[in-house]
C-alpha positions in Angstrom: -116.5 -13.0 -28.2 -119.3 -15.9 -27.2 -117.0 -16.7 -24.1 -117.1 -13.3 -23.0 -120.5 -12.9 -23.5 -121.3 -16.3 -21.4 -118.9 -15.3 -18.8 -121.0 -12.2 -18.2 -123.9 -13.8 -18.0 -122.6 -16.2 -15.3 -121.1 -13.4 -13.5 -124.5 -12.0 -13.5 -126.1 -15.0 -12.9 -123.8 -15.2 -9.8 -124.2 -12.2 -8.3 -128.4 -12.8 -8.3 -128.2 -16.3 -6.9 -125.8 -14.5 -4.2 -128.4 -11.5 -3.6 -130.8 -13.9 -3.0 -128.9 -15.8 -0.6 -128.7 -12.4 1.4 -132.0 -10.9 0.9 -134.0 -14.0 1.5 -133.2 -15.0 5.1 -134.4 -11.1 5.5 -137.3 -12.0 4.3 -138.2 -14.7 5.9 -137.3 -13.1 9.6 -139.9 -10.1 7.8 -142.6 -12.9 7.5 -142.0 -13.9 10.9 -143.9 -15.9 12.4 -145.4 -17.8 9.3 -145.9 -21.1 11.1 -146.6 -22.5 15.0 -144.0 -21.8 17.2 -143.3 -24.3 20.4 -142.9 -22.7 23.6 -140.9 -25.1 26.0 -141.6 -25.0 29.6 -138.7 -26.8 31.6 -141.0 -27.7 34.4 -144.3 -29.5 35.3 -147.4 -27.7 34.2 -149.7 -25.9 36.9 -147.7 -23.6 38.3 -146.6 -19.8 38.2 -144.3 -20.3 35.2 -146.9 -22.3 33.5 -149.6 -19.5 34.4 -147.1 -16.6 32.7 -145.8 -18.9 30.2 -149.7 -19.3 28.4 -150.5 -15.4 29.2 -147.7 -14.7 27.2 -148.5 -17.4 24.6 -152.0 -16.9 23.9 -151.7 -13.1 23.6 -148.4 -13.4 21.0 -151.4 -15.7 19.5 -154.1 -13.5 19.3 -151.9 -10.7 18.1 -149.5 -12.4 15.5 -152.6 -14.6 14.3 -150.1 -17.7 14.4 -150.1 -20.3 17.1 -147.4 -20.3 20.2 -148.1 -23.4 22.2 -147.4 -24.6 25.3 -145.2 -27.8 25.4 -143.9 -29.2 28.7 -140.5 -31.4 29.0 -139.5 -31.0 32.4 -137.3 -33.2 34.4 -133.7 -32.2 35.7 -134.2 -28.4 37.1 -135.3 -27.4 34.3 -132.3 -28.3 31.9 -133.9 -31.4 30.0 -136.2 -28.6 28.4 -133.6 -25.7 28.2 -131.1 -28.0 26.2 -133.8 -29.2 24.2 -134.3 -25.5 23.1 -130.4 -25.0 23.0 -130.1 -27.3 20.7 -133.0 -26.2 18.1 -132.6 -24.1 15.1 -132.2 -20.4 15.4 -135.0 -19.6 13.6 -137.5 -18.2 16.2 -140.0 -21.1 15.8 -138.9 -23.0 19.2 -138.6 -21.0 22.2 -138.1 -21.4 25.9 -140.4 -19.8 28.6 -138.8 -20.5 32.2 -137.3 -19.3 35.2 -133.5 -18.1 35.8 -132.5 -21.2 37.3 -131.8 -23.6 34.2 -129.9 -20.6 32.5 -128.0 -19.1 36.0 -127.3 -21.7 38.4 -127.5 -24.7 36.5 -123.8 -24.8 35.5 -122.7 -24.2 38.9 -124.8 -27.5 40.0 -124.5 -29.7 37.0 -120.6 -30.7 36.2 -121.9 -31.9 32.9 -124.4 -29.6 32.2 -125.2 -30.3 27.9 -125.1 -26.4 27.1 -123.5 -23.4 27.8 -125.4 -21.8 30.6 -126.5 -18.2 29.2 -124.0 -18.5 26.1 -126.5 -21.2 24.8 -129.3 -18.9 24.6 -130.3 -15.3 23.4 -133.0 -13.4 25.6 -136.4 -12.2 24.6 -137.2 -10.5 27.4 -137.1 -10.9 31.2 -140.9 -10.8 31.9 -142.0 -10.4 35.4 -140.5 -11.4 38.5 -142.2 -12.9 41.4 -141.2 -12.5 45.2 -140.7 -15.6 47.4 -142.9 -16.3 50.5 -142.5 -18.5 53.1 -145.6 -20.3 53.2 -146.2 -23.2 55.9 -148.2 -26.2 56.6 -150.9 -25.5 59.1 -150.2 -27.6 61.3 -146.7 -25.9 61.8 -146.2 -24.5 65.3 -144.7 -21.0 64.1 -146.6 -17.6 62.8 -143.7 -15.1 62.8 -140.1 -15.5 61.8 -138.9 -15.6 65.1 -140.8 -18.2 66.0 -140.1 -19.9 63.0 -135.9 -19.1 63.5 -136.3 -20.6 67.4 -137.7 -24.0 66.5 -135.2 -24.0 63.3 -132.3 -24.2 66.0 -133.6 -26.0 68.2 -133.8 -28.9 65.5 -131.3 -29.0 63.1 -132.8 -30.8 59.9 -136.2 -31.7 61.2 -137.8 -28.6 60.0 -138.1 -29.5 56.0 -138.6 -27.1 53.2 -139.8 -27.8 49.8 -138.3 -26.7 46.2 -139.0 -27.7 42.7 -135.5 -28.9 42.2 -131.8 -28.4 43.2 -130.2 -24.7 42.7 -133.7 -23.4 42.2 -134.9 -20.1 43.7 -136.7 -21.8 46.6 -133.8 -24.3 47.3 -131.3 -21.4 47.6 -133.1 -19.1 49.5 -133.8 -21.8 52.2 -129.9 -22.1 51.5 -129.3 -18.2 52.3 -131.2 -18.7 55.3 -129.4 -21.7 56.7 -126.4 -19.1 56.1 -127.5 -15.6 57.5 -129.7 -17.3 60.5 -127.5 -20.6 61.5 -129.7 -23.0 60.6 -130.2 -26.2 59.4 -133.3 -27.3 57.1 -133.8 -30.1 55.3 -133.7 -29.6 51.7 -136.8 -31.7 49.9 -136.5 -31.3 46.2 -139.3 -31.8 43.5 -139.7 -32.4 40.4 -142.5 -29.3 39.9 -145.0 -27.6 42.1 -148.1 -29.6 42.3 -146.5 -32.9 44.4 -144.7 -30.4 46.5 -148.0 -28.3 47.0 -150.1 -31.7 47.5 -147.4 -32.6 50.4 -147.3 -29.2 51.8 -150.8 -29.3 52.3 -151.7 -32.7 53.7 -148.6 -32.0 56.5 -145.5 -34.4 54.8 -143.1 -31.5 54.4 -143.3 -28.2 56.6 -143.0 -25.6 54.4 -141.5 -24.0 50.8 -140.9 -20.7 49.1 -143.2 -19.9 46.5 -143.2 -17.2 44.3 -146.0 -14.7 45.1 -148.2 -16.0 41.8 -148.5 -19.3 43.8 -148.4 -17.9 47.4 -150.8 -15.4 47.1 -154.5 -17.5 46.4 -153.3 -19.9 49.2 -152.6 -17.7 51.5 -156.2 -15.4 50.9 -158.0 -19.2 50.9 -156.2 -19.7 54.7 -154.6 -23.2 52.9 -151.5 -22.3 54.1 -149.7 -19.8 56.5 -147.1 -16.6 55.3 -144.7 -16.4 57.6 -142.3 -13.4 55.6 -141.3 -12.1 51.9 -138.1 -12.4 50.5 -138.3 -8.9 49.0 -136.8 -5.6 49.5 -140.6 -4.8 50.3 -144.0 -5.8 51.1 -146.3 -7.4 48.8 -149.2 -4.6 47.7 -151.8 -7.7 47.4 -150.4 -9.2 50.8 -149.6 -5.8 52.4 -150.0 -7.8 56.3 -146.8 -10.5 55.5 -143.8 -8.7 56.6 -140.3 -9.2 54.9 -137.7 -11.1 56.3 -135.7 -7.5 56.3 -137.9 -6.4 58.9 -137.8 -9.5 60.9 -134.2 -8.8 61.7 -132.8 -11.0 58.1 -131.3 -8.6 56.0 -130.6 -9.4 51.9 -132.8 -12.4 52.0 -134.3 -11.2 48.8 -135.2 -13.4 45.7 -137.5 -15.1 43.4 -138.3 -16.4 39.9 -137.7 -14.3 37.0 -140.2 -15.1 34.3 -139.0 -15.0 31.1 -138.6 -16.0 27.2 -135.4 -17.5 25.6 -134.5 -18.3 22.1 -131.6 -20.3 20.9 -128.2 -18.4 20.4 -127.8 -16.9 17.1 -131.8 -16.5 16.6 -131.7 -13.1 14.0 -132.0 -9.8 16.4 -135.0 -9.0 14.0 -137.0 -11.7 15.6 -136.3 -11.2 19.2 -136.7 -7.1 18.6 -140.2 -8.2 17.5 -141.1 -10.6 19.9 -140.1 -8.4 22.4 -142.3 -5.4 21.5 -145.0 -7.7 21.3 -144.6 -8.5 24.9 -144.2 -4.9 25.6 -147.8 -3.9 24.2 -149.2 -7.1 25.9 -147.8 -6.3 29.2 -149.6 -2.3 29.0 -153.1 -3.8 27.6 -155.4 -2.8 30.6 -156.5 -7.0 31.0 -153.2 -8.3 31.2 -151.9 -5.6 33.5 -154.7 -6.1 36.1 -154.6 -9.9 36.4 -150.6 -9.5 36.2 -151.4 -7.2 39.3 -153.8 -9.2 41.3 -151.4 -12.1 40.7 -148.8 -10.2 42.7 -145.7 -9.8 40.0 -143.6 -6.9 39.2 -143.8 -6.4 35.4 -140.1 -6.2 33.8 -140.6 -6.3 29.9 -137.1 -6.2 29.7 -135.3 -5.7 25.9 -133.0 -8.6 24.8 -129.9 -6.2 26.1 -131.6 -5.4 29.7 -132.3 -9.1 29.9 -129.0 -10.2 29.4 -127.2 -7.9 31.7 -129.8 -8.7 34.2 -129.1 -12.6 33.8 -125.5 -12.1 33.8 -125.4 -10.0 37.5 -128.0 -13.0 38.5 -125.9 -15.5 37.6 -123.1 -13.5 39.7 -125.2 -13.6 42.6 -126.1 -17.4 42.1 -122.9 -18.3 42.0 -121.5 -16.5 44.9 -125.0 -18.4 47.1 -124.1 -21.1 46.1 -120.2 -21.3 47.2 -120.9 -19.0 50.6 -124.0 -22.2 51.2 -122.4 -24.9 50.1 -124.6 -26.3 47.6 -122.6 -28.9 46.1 -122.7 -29.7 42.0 -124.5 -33.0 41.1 
């Protein structure tokens, strides 16, 4: 009769020890975020994605009255700091803020790429997106895109482009353009934007697409010259740069998409919450105007838009790539 007795209470025992097992991961997500949270960025500080990248940060600061900070490791294209996050717990408290790049065309470039392109990662939310411009040196001797398209041909690989890395947004528009126009630039790559900008300015490389966020003050400031947009429309805060569409260069349309990752398997109760968050920032009348004057289109994608978005960009990426020949490292 004892043994029974002390059977039932193990069973019972049991069966609490297992309720907790369930109910308490639950919790935590609940409690969410109950500690700092690091926010990788894959690139250098001091540009556009590190400008979205801490408008997103402090404001999930100031609202979830727990720190997300800002903490660089670049190097690679971006994929030293997307692996680092690929490789982190799934618990919400390391994230990645970056560009498409790292996620979509990284494993068409890298033949030993250390994580599984977008299988490695579950989206937050796409953020924004940022047209490229072509924006030139000075000293240039083109204004328009004809005239920029007529001393392209007439010197294959002397006219030099800058990107912030292989298979990025600004290396493979140059790359799209080499394709639909017939000619050959010189690819420069960076490691992030402000050595690229710091050439680009005192004359060492010609030009670069930047993403409007960049583009924009340095074009106002007359530092450097718009020649087109690579959007399916002009820029409201640049209305007077035309696109490459209406320069006679149809499809040459792209540009970073801002957005925040967390590693595969993070609990969909903490991305659903992150990402209304970012919803609420992205309507709060401050953050809308300077996202505005910045010259972005807001997204604010859910985790399931994001992904399906990702997944036609890696597509696209992918078929560049091949049609430009971009070869893998």
């Amino acid at each position: 009769m004892m043994s029974i007795r002390i059977q039932k209470i193990q069973s019972l025992l049991f069966a609490w020890l297992l309720a907790l097992s369930i109910v308490s991961p639950s919790l935590a997500q609940s409690n969410y975020p109950n500690k700092p949270v690091r926010v990788i960025l894959p690139f250098l500080g001091g540009g556009a994605l590190d400008q979205m990248a801490r408008i997103v940060s402090d404001n999930l600061t100031n609202r979830l009255n727990q720190s997300f900070f800002v903490d660089v490791k670049a190097g690679a294209g971006g994929v030293i700091g997307a692996d680092f996050v690929a490789k982190a717990p799934s618990d919400g408290y390391t994230l990645l803020f970056s560009v498409q790049a790292p996620l979509t065309a990284a494993p068409y470039l890298n033949k030993q790429l250390p994580y599984d392109g977008l299988n490695a990662f579950s989206p937050v939310s796409v953020v924004t997106e940022a047209p490229n411009v072509l924006i030139a040196w000075p000293g240039v001797s083109f204004r328009t895109v004809q005239e920029f398209l007529t001393v392209a041909r007439s010197a294959p690989n002397k006219l030099s482009f800058a990107s912030q890395g292989q298979g990025t947004t600004g290396h493979i528009t140059g790359a799209m353009i080499d394709q639909a126009a017939g000619t050959q630039l010189l690819h420069i790559p960076y490691k992030g934007f402000p050595p690229m900008l710091t050439d680009l300015e005192t004359g060492r490389v010609d030009m670069m697409f930047a993403d409007s966020i960049n583009a924009i003050p340095r074009i106002k400031s007359k530092e450097l010259v718009a020649i087109a947009v690579a959007s399916d429309r002009r820029i409201a805060a640049i209305p007077e740069v035309p696109t490459f569409a209406e320069s006679g260069l149809v499809n040459i349309v792209s540009g970073p998409m801002f957005g925040l990752y967390a590693p595969s398997g993070t609990p969909s109760e903490i991305l659903n919450k992150l990402h209304a968050e970012i919803q609420i920032i992205l309507k709060t009348p401050a953050v809308s105007k300077t996202l505005k004057d910045l010259g972005v289109e807001v997204r604010g994608y859910s985790p399931e838009e994001s992904i399906k978005v990702l997944r036609a960009e890696s597509i696209r990426t992918r078929d560049a790539i091949k049609a430009t020949g971009i070869q893998p490292n």
